[in-house]
C-alpha positions in Angstrom: -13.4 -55.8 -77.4 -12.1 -53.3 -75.0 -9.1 -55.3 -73.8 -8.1 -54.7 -77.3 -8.3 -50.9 -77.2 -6.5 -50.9 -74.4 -3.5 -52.7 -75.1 -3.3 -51.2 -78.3 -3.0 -48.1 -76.7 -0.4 -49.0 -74.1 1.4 -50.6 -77.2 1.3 -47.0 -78.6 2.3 -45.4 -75.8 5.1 -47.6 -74.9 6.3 -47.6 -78.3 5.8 -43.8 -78.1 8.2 -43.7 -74.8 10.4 -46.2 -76.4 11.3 -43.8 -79.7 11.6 -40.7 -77.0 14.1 -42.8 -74.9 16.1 -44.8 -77.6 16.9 -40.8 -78.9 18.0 -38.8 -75.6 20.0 -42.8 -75.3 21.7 -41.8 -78.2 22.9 -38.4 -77.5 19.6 -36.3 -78.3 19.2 -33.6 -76.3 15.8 -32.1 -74.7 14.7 -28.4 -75.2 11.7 -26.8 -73.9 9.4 -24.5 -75.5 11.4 -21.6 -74.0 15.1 -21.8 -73.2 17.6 -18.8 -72.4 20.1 -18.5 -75.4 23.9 -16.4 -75.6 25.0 -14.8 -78.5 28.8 -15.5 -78.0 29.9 -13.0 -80.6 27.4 -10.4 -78.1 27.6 -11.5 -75.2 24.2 -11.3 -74.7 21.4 -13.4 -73.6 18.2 -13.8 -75.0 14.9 -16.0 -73.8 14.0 -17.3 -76.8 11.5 -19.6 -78.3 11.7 -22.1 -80.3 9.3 -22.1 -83.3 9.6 -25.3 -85.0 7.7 -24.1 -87.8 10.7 -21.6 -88.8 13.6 -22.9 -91.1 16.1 -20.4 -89.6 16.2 -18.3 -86.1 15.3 -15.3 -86.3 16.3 -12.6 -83.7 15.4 -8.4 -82.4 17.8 -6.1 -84.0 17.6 -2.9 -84.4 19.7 0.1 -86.1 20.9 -2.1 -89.0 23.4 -0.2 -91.1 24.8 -1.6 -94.4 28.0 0.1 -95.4 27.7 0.5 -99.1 23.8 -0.6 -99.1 22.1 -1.0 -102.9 18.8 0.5 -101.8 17.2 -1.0 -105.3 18.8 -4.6 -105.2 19.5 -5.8 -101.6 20.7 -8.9 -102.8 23.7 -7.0 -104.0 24.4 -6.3 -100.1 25.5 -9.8 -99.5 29.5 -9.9 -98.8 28.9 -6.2 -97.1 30.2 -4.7 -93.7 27.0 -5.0 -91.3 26.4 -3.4 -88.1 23.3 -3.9 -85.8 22.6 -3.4 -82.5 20.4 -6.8 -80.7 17.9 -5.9 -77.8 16.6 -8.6 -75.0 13.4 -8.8 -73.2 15.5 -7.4 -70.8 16.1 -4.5 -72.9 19.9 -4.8 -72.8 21.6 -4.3 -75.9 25.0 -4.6 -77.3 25.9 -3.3 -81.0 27.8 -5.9 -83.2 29.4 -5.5 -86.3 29.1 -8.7 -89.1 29.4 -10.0 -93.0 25.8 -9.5 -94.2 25.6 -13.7 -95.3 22.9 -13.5 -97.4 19.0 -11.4 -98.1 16.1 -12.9 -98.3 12.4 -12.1 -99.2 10.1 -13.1 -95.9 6.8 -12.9 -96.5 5.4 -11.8 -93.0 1.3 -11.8 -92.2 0.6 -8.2 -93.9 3.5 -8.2 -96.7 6.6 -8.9 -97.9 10.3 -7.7 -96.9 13.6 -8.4 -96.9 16.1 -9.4 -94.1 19.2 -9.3 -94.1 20.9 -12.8 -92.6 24.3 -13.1 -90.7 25.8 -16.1 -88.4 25.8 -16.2 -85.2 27.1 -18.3 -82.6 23.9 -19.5 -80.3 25.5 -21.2 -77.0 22.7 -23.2 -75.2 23.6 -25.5 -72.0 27.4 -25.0 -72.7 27.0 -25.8 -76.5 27.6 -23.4 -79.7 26.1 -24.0 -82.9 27.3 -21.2 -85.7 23.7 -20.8 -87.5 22.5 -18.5 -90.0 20.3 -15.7 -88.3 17.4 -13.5 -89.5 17.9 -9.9 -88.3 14.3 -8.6 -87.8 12.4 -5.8 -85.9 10.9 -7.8 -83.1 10.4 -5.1 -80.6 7.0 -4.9 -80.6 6.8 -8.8 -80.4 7.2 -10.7 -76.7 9.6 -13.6 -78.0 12.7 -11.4 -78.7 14.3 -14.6 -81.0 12.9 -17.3 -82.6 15.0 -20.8 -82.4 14.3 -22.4 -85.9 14.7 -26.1 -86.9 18.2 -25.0 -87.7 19.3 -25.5 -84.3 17.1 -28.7 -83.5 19.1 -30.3 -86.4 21.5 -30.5 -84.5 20.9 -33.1 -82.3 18.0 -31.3 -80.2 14.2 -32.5 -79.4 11.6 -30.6 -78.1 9.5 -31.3 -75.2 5.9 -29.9 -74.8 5.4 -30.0 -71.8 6.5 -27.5 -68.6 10.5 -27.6 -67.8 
């Protein structure tokens, strides 16, 4: 009986190695846990996680200015002028002006907010993918910008363990 638990395992584990090789075969790409990222429009670079349980990336901005801003309704914002300044872990900054793209409610661990969402061109490993970004406070958080599943659509795996 334990020959068969063992070669059901190394069946699992070679089908297991099999799925992870038949995708980087195919043109899938590896990502670790933590990965430097450039804003193109910025430039500037972030070391960013990536949070598979996030839709969208999310990233540190700070000063955001609506021109025109609807105080009551910012849904109303979308289509409006935009600027923000984005900090690194570095604490280097750059201020950027954007189309506010769309508002959305996040509901956060203590309450509710909105965020206002803009695109952005993330360039990892020589690569840009134009994604929809959150624009969010994160400056008393470590990870300075979330990668989402937004980004891993596109053709990217992640790998657990160390780089």
């Amino acid at each position: 009986m334990p020959h068969y638990r063992f070669l059901l395992a190394a069946l699992c584990l070679s089908l297991g190695v099999g799925v992870w090789v038949g995708y980087v075969w195919r043109g899938g790409h590896i990502i670790h846990a933590t990965e430097p990222f450039t804003i193109a429009e910025g430039p500037i670079t972030f070391m960013a996680r990536l949070d598979t349980g996030a839709a969208i990336s999310s990233i540190n901005a700070r000063d955001i200015l609506v021109t025109g801003a609807d105080e009551s309704h910012p849904r109303r914002d979308i289509g409006k002028p935009i600027r923000f300044t984005l900090v690194n872990e570095k604490d280097e900054s750059v201020t950027m002006d954007s189309t506010v793209a769309d508002v959305k409610s996040v509901r956060t661990g203590d309450c509710r907010e909105w965020r206002y969402h803009v695109y952005l061109t993330l360039l990892f490993r020589g690569r840009g993918e134009r994604l929809l970004v959150n624009l969010n406070d994160r400056s008393a958080m470590n990870e300075k910008m979330l990668v989402g599943r937004d980004f891993l659509e596109h053709g990217y795996v992640v790998e657990v363990g160390n780089p």
